[in-house]
gemmi code that builds the backbone of each chain (N, CA, C; Angstrom):
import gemmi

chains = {
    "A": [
        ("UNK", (-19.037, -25.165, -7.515), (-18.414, -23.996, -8.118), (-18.834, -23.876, -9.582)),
        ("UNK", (-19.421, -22.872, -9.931), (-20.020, -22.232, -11.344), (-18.729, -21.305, -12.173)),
        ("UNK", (-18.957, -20.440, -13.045), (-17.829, -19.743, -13.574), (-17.735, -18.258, -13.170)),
        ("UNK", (-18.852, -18.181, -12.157), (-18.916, -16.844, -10.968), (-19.272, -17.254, -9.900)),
        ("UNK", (-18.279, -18.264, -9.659), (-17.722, -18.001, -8.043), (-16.313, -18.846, -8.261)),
        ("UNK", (-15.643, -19.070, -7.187), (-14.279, -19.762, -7.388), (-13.007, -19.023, -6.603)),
        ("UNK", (-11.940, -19.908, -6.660), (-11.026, -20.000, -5.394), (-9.827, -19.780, -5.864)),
        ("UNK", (-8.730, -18.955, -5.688), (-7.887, -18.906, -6.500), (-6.677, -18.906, -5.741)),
        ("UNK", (-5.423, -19.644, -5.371), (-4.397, -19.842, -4.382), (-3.162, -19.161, -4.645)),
        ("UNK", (-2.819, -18.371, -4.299), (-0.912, -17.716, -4.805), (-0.266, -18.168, -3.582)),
        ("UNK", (1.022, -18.527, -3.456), (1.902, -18.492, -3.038), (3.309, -17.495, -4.021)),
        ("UNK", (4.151, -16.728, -2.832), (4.876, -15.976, -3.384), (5.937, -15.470, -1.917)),
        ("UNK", (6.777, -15.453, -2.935), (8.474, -15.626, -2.237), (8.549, -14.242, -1.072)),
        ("UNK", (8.587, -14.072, -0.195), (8.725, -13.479, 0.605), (9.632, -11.684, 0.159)),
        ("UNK", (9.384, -11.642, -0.972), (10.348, -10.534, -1.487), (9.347, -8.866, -0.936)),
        ("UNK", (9.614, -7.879, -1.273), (8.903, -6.613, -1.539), (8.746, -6.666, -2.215)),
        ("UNK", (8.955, -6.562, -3.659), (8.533, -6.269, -5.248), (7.041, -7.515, -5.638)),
        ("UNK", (6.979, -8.339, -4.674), (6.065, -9.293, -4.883), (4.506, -8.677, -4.380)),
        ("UNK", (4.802, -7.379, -3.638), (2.874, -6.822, -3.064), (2.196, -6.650, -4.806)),
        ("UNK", (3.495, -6.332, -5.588), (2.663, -6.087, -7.277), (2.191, -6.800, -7.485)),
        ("UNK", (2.394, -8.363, -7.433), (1.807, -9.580, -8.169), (0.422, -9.596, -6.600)),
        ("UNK", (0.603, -9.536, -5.727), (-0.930, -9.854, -5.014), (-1.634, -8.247, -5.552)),
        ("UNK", (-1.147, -7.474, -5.792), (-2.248, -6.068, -6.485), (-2.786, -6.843, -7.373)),
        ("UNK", (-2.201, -7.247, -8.478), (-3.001, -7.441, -9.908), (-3.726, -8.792, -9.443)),
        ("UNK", (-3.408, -9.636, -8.458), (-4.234, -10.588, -8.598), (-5.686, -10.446, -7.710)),
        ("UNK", (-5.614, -9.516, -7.063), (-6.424, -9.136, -6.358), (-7.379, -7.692, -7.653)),
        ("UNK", (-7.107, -7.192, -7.858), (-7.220, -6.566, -9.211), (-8.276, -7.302, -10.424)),
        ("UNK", (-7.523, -8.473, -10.968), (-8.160, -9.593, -11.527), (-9.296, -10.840, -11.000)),
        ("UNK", (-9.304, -10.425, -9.755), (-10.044, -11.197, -9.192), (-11.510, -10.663, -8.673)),
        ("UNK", (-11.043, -9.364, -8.650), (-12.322, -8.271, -8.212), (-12.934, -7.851, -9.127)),
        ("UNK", (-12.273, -8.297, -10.135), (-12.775, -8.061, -11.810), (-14.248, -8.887, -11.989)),
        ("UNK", (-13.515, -10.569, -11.324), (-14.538, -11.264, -12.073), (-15.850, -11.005, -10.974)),
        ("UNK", (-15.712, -10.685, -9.988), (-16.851, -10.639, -9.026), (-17.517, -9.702, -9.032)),
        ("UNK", (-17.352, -8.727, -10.541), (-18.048, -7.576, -10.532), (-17.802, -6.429, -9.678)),
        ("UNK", (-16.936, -6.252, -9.225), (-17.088, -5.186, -8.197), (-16.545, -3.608, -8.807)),
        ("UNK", (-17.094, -2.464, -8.379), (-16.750, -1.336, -9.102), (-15.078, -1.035, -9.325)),
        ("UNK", (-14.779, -0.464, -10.196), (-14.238, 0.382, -10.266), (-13.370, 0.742, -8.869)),
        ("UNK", (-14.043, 1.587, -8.066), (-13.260, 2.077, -6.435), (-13.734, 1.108, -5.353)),
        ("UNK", (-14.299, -0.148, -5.532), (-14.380, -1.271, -5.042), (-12.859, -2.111, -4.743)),
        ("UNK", (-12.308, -2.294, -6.241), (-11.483, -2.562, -7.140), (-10.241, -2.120, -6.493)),
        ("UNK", (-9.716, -0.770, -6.610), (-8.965, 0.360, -6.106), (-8.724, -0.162, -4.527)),
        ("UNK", (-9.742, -0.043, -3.920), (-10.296, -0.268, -2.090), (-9.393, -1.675, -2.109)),
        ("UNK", (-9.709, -2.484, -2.664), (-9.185, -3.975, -2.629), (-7.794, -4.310, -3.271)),
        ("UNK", (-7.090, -3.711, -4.133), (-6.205, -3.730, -4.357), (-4.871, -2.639, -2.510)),
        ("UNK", (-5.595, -1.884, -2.669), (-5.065, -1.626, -1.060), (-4.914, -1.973, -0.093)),
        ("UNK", (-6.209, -2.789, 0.010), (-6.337, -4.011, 0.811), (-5.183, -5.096, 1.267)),
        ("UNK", (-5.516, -6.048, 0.094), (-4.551, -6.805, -0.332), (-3.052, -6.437, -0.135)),
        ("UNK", (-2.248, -4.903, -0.663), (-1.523, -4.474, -0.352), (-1.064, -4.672, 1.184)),
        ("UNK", (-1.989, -3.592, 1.922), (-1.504, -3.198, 3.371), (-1.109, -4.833, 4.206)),
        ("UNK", (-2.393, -5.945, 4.053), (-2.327, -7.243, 4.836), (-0.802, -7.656, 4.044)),
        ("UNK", (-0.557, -7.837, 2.859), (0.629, -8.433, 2.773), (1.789, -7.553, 3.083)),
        ("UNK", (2.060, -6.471, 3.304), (3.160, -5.472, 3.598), (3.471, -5.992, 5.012)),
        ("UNK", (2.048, -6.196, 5.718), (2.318, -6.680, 7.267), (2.819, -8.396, 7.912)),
        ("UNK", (2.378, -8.882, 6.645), (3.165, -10.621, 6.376), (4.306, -10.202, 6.152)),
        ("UNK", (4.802, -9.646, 5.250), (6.324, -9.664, 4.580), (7.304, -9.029, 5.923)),
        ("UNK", (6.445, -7.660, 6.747), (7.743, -7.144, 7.399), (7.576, -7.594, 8.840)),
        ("UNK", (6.659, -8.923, 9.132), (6.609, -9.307, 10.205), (6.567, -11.009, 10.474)),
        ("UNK", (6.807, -11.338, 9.212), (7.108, -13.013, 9.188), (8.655, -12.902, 8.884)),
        ("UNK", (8.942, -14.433, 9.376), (10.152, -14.929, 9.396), (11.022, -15.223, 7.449)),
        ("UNK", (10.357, -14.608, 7.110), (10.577, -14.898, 5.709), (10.635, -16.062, 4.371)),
        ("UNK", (9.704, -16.871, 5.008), (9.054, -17.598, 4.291), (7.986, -17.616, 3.406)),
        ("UNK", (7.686, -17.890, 2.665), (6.924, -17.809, 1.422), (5.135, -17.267, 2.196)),
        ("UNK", (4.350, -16.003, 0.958), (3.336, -15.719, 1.469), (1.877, -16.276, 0.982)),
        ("UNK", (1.113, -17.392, 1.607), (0.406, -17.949, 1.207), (-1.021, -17.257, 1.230)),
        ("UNK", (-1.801, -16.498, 0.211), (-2.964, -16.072, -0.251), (-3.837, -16.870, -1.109)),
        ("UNK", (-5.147, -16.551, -0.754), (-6.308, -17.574, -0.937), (-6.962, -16.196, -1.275)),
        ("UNK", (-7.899, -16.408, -2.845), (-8.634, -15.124, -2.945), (-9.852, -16.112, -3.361)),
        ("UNK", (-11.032, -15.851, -2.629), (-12.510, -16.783, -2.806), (-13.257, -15.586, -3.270)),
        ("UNK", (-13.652, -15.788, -4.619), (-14.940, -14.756, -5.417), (-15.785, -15.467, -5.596)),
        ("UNK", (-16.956, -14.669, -5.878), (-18.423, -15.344, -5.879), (-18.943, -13.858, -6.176)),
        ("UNK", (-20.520, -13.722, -7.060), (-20.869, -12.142, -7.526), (-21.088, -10.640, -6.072)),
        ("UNK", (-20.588, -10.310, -6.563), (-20.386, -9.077, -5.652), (-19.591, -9.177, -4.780)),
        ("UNK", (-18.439, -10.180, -4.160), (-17.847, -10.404, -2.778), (-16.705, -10.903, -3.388)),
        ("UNK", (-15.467, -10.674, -2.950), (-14.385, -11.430, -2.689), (-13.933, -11.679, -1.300)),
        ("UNK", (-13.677, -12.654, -0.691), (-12.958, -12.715, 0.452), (-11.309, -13.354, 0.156)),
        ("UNK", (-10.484, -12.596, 1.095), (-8.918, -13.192, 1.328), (-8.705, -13.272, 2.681)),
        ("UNK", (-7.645, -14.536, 2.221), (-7.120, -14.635, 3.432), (-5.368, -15.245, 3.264)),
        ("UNK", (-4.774, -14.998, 3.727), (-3.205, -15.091, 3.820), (-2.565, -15.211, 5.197)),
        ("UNK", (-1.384, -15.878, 4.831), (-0.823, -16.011, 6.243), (0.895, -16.394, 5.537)),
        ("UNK", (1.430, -16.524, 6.476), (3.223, -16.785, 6.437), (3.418, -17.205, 7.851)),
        ("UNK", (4.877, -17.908, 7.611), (5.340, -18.338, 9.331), (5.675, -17.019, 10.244)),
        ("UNK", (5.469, -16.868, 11.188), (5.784, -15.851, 12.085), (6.309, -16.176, 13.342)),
        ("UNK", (7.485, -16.169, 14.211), (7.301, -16.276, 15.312), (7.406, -15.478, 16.721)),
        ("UNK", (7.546, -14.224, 15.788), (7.872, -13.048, 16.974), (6.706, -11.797, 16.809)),
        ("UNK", (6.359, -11.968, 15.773), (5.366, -10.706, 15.542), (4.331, -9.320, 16.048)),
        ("UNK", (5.457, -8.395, 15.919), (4.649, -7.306, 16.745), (3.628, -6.681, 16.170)),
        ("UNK", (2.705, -7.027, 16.067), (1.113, -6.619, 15.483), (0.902, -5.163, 16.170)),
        ("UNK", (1.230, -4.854, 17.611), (1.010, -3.499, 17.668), (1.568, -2.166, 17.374)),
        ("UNK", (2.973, -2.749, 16.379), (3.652, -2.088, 15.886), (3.363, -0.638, 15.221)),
        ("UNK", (4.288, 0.471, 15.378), (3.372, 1.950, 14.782), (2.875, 1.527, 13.147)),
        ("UNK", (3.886, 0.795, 12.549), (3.657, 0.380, 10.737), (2.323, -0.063, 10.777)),
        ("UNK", (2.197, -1.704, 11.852), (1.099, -2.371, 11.895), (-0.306, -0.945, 12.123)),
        ("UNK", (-0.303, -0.795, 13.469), (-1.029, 0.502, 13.102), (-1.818, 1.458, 11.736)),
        ("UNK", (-0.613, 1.840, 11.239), (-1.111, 2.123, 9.802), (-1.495, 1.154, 9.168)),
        ("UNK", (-1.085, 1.093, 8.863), (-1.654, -0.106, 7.880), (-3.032, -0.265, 8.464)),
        ("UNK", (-3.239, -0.797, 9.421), (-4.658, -1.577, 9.984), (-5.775, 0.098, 9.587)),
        ("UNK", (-5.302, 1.077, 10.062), (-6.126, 2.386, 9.986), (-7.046, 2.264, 8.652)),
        ("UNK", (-6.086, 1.765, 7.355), (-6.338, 2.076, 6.158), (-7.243, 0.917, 6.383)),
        ("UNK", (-6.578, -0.372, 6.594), (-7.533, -2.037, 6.367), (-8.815, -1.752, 7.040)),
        ("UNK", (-9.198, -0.631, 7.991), (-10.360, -0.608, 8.136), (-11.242, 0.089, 7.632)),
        ("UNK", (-10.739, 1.101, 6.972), (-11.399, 2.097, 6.063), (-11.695, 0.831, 4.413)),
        ("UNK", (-11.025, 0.569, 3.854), (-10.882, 0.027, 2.558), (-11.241, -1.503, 2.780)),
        ("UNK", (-11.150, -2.339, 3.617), (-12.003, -3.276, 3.433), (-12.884, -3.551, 4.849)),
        ("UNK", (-13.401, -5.070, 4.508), (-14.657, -4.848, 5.686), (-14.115, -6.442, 6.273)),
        ("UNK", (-14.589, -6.711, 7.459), (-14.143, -7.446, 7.852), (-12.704, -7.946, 8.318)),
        ("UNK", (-12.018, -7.034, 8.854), (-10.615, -7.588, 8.982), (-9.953, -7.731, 10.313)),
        ("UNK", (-8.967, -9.263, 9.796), (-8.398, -9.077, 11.427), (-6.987, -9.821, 11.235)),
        ("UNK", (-6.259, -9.675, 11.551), (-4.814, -10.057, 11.438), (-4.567, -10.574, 13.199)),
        ("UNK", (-3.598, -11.770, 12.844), (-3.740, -12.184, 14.318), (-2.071, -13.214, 14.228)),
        ("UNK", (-1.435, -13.329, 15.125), (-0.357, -14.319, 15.084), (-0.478, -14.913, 16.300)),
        ("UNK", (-0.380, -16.354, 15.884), (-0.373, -17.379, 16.866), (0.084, -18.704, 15.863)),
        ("UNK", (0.288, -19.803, 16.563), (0.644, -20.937, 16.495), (2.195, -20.854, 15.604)),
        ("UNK", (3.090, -19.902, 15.473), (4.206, -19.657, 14.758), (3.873, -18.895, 13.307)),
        ("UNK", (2.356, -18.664, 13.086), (2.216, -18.157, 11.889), (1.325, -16.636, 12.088)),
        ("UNK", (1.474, -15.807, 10.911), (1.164, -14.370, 11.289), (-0.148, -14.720, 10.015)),
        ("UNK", (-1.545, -13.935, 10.668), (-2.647, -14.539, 9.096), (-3.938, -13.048, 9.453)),
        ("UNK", (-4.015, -13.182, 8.164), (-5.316, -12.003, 8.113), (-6.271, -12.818, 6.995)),
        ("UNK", (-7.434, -11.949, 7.552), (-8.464, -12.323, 6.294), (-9.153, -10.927, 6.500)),
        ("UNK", (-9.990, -10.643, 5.106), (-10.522, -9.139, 4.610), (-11.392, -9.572, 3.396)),
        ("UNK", (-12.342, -8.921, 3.681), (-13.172, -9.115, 2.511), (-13.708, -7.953, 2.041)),
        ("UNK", (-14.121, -7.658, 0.883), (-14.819, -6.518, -0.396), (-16.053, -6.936, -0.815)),
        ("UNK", (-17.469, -6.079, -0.499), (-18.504, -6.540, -1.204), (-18.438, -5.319, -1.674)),
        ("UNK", (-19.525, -5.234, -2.809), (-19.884, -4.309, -3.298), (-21.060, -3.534, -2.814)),
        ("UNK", (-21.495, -2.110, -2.806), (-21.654, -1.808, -2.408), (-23.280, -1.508, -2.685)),
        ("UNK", (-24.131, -2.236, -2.009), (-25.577, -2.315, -2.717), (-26.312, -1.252, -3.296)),
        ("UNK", (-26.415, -0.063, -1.699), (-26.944, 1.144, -2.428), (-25.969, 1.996, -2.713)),
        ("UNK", (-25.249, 1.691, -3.763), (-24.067, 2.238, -4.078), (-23.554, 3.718, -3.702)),
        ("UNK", (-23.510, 3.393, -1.735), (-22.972, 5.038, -1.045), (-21.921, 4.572, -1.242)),
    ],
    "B": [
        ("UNK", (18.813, 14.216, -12.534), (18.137, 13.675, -11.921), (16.806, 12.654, -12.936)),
        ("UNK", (17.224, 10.890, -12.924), (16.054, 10.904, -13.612), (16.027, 9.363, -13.301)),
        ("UNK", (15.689, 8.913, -12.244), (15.934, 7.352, -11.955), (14.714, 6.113, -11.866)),
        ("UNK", (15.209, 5.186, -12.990), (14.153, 4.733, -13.079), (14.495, 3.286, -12.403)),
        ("UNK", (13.599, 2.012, -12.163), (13.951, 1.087, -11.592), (12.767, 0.188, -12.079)),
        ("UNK", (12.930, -1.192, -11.720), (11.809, -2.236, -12.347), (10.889, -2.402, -10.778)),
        ("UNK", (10.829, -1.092, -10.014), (10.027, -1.453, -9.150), (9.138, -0.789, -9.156)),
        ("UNK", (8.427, 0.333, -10.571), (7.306, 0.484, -10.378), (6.618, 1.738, -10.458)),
        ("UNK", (8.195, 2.654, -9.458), (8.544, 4.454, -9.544), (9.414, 4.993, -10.356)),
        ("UNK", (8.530, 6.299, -10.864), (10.105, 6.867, -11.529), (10.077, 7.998, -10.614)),
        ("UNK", (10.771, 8.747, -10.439), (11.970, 9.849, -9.668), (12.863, 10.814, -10.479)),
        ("UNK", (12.035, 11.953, -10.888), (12.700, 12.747, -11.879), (12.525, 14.010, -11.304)),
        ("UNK", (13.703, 14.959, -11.587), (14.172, 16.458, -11.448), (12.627, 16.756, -12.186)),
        ("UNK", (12.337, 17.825, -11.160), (11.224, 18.829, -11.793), (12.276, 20.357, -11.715)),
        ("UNK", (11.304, 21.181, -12.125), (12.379, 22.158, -12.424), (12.157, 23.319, -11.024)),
        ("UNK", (11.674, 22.864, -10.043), (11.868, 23.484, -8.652), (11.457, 22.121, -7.337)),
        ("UNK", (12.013, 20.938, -7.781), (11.760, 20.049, -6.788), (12.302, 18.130, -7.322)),
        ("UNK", (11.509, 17.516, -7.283), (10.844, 16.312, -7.772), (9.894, 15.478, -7.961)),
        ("UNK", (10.042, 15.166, -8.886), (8.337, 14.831, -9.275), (8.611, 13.023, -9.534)),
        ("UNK", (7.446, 12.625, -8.746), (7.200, 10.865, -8.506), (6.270, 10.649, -9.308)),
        ("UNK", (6.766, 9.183, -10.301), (5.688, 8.955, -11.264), (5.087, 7.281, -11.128)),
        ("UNK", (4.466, 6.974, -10.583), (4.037, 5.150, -10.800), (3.694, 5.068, -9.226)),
        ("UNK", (4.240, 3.511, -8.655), (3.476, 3.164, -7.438), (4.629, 3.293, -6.621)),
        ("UNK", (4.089, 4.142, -5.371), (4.929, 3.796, -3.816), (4.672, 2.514, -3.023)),
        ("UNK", (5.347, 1.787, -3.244), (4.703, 0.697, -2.342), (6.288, 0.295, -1.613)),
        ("UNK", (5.923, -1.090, -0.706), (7.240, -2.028, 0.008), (8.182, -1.928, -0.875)),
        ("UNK", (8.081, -1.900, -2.035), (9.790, -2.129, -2.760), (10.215, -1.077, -3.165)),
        ("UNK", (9.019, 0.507, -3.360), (10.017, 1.638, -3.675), (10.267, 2.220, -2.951)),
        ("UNK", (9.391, 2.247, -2.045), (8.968, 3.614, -0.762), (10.669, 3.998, -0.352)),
        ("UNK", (11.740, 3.143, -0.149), (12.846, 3.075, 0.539), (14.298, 4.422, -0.969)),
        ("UNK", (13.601, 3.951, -1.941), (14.151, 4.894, -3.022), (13.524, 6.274, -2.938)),
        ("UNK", (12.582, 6.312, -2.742), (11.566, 7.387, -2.885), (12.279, 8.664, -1.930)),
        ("UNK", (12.437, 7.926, -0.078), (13.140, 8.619, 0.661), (14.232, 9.105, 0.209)),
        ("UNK", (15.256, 8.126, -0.251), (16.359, 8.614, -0.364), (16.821, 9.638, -1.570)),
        ("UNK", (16.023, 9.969, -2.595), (16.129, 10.781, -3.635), (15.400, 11.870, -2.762)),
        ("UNK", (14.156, 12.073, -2.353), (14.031, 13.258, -1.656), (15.484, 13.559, -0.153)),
        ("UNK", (15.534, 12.941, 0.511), (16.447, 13.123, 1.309), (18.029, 13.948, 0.594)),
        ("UNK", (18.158, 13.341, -0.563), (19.519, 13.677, -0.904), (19.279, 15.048, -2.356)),
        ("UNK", (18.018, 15.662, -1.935), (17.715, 16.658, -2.629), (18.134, 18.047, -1.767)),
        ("UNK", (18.669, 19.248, -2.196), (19.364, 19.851, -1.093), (17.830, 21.225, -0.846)),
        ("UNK", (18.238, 21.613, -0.115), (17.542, 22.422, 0.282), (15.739, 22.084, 0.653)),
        ("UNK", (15.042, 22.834, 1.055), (13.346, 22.467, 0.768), (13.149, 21.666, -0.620)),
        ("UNK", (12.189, 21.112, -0.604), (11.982, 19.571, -1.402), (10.710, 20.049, -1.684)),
        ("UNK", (10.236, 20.493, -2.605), (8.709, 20.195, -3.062), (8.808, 18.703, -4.189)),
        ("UNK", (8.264, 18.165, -3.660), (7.963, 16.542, -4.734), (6.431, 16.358, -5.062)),
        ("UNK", (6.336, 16.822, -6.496), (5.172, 16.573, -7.030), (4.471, 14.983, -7.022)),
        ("UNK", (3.089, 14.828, -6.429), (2.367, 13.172, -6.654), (1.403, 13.508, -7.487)),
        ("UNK", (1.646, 14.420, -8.404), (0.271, 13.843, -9.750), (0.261, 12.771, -10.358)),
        ("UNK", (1.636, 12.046, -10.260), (1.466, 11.186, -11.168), (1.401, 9.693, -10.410)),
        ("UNK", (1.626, 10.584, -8.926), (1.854, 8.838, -8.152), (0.239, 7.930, -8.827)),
        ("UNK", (0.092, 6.813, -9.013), (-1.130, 5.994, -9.486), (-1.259, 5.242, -8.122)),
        ("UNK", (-0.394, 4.672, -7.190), (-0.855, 3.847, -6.121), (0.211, 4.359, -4.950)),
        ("UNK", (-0.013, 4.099, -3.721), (0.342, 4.340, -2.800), (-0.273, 3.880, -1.407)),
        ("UNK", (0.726, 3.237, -0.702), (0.605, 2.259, 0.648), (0.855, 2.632, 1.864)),
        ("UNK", (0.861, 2.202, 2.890), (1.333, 2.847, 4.444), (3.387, 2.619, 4.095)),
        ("UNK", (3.697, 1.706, 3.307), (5.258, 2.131, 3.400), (5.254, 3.397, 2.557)),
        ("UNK", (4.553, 3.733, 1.533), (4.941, 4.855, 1.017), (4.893, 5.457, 2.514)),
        ("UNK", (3.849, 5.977, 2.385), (3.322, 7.037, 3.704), (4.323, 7.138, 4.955)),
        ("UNK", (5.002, 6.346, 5.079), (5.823, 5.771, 6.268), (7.265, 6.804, 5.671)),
        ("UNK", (7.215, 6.722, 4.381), (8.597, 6.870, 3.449), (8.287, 8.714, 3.816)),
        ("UNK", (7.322, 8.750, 3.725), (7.203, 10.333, 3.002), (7.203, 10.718, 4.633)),
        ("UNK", (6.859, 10.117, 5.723), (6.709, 10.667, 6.981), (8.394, 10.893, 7.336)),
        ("UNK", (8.892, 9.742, 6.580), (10.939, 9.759, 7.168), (11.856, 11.017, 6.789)),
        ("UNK", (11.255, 11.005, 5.257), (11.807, 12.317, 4.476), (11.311, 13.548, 5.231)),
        ("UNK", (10.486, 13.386, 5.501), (9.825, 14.633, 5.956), (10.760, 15.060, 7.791)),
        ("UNK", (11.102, 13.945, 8.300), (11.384, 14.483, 9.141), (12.945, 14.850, 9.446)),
        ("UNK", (13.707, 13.883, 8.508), (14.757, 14.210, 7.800), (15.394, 15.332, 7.411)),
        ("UNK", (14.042, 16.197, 6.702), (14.478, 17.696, 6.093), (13.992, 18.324, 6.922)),
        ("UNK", (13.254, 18.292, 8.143), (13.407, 19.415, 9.101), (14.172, 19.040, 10.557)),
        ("UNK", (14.962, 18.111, 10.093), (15.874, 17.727, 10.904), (17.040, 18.804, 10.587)),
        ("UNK", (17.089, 18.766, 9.731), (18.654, 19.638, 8.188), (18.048, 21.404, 8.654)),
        ("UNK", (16.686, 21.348, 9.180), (16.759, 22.865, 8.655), (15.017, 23.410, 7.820)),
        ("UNK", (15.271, 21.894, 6.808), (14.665, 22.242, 5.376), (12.737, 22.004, 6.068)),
        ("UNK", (12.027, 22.008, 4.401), (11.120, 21.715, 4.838), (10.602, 20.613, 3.597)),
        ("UNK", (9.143, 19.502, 3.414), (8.956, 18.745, 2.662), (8.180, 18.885, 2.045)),
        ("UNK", (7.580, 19.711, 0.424), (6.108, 19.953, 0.349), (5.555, 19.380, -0.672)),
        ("UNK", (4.584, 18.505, -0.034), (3.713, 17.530, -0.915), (2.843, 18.430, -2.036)),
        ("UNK", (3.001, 18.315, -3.257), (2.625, 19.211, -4.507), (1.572, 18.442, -5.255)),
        ("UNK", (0.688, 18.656, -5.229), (-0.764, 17.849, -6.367), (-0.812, 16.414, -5.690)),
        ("UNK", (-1.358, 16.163, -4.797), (-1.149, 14.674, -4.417), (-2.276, 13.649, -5.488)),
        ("UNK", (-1.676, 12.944, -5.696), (-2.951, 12.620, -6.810), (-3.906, 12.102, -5.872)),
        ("UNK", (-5.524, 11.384, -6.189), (-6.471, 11.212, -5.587), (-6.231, 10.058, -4.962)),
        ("UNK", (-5.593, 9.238, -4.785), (-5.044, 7.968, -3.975), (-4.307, 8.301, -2.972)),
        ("UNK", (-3.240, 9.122, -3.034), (-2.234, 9.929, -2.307), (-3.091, 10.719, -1.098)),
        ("UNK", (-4.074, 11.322, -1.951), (-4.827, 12.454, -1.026), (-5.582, 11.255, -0.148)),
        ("UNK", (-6.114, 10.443, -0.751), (-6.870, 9.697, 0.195), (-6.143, 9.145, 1.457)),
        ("UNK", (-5.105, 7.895, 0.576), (-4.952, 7.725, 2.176), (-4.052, 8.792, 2.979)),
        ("UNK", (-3.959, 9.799, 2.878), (-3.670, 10.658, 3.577), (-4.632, 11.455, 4.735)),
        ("UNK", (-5.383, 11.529, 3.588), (-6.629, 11.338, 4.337), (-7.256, 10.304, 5.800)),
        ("UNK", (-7.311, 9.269, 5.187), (-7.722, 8.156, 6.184), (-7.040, 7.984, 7.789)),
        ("UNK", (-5.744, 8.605, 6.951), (-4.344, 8.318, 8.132), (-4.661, 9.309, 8.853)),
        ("UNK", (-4.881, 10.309, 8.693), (-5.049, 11.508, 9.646), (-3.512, 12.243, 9.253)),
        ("UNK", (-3.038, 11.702, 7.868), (-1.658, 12.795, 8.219), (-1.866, 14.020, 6.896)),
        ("UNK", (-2.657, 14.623, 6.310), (-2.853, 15.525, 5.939), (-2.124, 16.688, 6.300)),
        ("UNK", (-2.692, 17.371, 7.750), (-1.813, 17.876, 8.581), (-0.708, 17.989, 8.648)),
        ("UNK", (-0.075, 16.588, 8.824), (1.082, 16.782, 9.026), (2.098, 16.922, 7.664)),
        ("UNK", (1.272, 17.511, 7.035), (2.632, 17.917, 6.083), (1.408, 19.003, 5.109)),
        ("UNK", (3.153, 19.500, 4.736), (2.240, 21.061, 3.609), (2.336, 20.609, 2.400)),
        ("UNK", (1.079, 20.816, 1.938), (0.357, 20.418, 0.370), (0.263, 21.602, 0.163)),
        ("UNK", (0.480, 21.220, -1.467), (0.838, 22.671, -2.404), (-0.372, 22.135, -3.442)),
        ("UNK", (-1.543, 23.164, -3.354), (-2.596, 22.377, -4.711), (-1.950, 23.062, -5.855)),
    ],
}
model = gemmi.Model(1)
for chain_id, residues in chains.items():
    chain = gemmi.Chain(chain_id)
    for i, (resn, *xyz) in enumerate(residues, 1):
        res = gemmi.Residue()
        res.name, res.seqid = resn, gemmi.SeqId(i, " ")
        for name, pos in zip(("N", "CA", "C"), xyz):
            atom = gemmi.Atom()
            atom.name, atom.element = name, gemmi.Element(name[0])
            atom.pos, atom.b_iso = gemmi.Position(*pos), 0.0
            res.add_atom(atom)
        chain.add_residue(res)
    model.add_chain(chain)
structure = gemmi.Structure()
structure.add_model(model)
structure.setup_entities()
């Protein structure tokens, strides 16, 4: 690990008012990996929608996020305990509509008692 | 009408509706409804100023919305700012509600 790339861990209390603190850290993190402006924006939504779907579909235990940057890419991934989780839910739904428009790579899945997504943001080479 | 909270939205009397200022997300979206809901008649609620917005907003604005034509009334989304418009966009619910440019 150099000083552009690196791993950054949150844990955070199962509240609503807490998607703010994964925005800005996701925000700050897309910062250092260079990514535009509406890269930035895209990933802060991101981040949003996957944790909206931890918080209103885990058992309410704390939400564990992992944000890995390196130049042009961030990848996340998060998870919480879950043991009932309706993923095909109309909310889940939305949400996922947007997670596929705004980031790349995504998949949210519950098994083993825990509910987990990962999503990643590159930037966008020929900048369409 | 002028309610503010440490979650992010403000919620203020416009002078033919209400006008939303900051982020809709999981912790306001649930205020958001209920100030439009407990607005009487048709509801135009201005989003120029919304800055962020999530599927609970969207979820929020789909409740209100069906709320006031439950009553009668109707819900009209006024300047959505460019985040607003988007994922409105994405969602496919454009349509379903009347925007006032």
């Amino acid at each position: 690990m150099n000083e552009t790339d690196g791993e950054i861990l949150l844990t955070l209390p199962a509240q609503p008012r807490m998607v703010r603190v994964a925005r800005l850290t996701a925000s700050a993190v897309a910062s250092f990996a260079d990514l535009t402006v509406d890269d930035i924006d895209d990933l802060k939504i991101a981040v949003d929608e996957a944790c909206v779907v931890l918080l209103e579909h885990g058992d309410g235990g704390p939400v564990e996020l992992a944000f890995r940057f390196a130049p042009g890419s961030v990848q996340v991934r998060g998870r919480t305990a879950g043991t009932e989780a309706d993923l095909g839910a109309e909310e889940v739904q939305l949400a996922t509509r947007i997670l596929e428009v705004v980031a790349e790579d995504f998949a949210v899945e519950s098994d083993d008692g825990q509910i987990s997504f990962r999503l990643q943001k590159s930037a966008v080479a020929d900048g369409g | 009408m002028n309610e503010r909270a440490d979650d992010g939205l403000q919620v203020v009397a416009a002078s033919d509706g209400l006008e939303a200022r900051g982020e809709i997300d999981l912790d306001s979206a649930d205020r958001l409804t209920e100030a439009v809901v407990g607005a009487p008649g048709r509801v135009v609620l201005s989003l120029e100023g919304v800055t962020f917005i999530d599927s609970s907003g969207l979820r929020g604005l789909i409740q209100a919305q069906r709320t006031l034509q439950g009553r009668g009334d109707d819900l009209v989304l006024r300047r959505p700012s460019p985040v607003v418009h988007r994922l409105l966009e994405i969602t496919g619910l454009l349509d379903e509600f009347t925007i006032e440019a």
